[in-house]
C-alpha positions as CSV (number, residue, x, y, z in Angstrom):
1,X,7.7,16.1,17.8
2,X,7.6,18.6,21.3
3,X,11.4,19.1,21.0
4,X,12.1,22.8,20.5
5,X,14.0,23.3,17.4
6,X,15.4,26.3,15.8
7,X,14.7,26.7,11.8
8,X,18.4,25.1,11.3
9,X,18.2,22.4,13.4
10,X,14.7,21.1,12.1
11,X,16.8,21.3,8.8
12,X,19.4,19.1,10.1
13,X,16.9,16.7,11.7
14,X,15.1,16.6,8.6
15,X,18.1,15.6,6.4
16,X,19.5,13.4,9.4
17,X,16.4,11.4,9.3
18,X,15.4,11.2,5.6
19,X,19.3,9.7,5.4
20,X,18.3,6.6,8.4
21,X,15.2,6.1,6.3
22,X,16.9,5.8,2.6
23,X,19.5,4.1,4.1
24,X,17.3,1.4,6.1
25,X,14.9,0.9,3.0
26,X,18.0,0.8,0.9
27,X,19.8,-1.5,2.8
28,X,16.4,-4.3,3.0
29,X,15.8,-3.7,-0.8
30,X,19.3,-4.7,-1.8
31,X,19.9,-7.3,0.5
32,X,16.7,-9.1,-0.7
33,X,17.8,-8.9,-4.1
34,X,21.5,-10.1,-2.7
35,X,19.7,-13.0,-1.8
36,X,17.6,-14.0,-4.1
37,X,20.1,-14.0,-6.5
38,X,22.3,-16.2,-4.3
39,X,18.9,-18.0,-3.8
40,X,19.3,-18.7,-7.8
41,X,22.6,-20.3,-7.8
42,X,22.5,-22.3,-4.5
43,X,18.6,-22.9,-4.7
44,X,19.4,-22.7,-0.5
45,X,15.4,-21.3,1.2
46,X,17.6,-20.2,3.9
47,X,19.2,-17.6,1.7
48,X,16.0,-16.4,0.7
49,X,14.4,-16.4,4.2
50,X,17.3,-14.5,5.2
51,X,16.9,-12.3,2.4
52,X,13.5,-11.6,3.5
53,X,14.4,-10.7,7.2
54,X,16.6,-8.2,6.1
55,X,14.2,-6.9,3.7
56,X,11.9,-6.8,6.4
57,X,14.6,-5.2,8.8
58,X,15.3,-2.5,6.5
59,X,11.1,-1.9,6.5
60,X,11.2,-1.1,10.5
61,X,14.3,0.7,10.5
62,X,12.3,3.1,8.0
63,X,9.0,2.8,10.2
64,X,11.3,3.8,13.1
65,X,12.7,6.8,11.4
66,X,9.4,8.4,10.6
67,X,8.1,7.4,14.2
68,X,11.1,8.5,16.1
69,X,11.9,12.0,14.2
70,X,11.2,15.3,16.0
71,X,10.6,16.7,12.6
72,X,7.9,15.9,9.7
73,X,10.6,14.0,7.6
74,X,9.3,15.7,4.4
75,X,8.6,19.2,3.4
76,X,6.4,21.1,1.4
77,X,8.2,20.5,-1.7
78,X,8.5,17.2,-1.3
79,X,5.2,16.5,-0.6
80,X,4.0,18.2,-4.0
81,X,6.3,16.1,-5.9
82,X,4.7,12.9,-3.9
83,X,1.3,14.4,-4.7
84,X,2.1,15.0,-9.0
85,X,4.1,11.6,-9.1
86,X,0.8,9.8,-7.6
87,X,-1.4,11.8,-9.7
88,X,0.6,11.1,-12.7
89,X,0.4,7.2,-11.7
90,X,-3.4,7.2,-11.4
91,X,-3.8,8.9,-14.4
92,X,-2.0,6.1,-16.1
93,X,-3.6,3.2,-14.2
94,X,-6.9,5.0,-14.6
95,X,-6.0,5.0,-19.1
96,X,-4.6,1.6,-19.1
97,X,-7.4,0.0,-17.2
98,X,-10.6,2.4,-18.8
99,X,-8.6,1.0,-22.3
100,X,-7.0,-2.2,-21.7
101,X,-10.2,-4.0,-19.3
102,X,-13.1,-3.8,-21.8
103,X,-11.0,-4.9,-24.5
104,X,-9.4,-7.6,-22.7
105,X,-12.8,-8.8,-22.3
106,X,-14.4,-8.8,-25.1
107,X,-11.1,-10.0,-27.2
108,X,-11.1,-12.9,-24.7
109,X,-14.2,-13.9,-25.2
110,X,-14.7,-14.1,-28.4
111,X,-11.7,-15.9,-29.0
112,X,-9.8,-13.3,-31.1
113,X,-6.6,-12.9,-28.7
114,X,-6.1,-14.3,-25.4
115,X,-4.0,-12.1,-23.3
116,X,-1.3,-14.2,-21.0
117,X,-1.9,-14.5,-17.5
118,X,0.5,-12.2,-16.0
119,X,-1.0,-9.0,-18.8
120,X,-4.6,-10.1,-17.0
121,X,-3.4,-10.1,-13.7
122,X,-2.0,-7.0,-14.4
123,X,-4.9,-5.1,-15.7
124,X,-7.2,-6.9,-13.3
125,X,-4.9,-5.6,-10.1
126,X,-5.0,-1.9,-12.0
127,X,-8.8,-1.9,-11.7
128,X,-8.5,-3.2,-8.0
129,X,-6.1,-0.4,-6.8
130,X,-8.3,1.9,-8.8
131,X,-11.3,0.8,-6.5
132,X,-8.8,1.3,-3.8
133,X,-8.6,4.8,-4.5
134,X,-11.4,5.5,-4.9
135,X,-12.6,3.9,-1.4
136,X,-9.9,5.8,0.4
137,X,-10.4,8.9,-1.4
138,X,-14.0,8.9,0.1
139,X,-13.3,7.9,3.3
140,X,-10.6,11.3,3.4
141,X,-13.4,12.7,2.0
142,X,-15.7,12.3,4.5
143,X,-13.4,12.9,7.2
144,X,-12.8,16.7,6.0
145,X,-16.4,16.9,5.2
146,X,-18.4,15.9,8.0
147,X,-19.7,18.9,10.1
């Protein structure tokens, strides 16, 4: 990011870049879902393994995108819809694990209702990503903090 750019031409950049990365992730998301649905019908692993790679492929050409721009590849709008969208999502995770946990719990063990595996899963990897925000939010914390 030490190139000189005029207002336009970090524009231009900006778009030009954000297109390589929807494109690259684009690319990788559809191809693995190419393949495992050829996967499905020719039950081949090397379709899916190839599936993979170009998932994977389409992951660096998105990594190289944001590492090779000139420009921050989002602006200040964007960013405050990133920043709502995530705050809307930890909102629901936080309702959906504060309700659902306890009473998966207790229902379970008493017998009443067991909950199928992939609803516990579920609620059990909400309450772990809500222990992961709450990890990172205190390291950030602590990095703006400290004086």
């Amino acid at each position: 990011m030490t190139e000189k750019l005029t207002a336009t031409e970090q524009v231009e950049k900006r778009e030009q870049y954000s297109e390589w990365i929807s494109r690259s992730v684009s690319v990788g998301v559809v191809s693995f879902f190419v393949a495992t649905a050829a996967w499905i019908v020719t039950e081949e692993p090397l379709v899916l393994f190839a599936g993979l790679w170009l998932y994977w492929l389409g992951c660096l050409g998105m990594a190289i995108g944001y590492w090779r721009s000139p420009v921050s590849v989002t602006d200040e709008l964007e960013d405050r819809i990133e920043r709502e969208a995530s705050q809307t999502t930890l909102t629901f995770v936080a309702a959906v694990g504060i309700a659902g946990l306890p009473a998966e719990v207790v229902l379970n063990t008493t017998g009443v209702y067991t909950a199928p595996a992939a609803v516990r899963g579920a609620l059990w990897g909400y309450l772990l990503l809500v222990f992961i925000f709450g990890a990172s939010h205190w390291v950030v914390k602590r990095r703006y903090t400290r004086t």
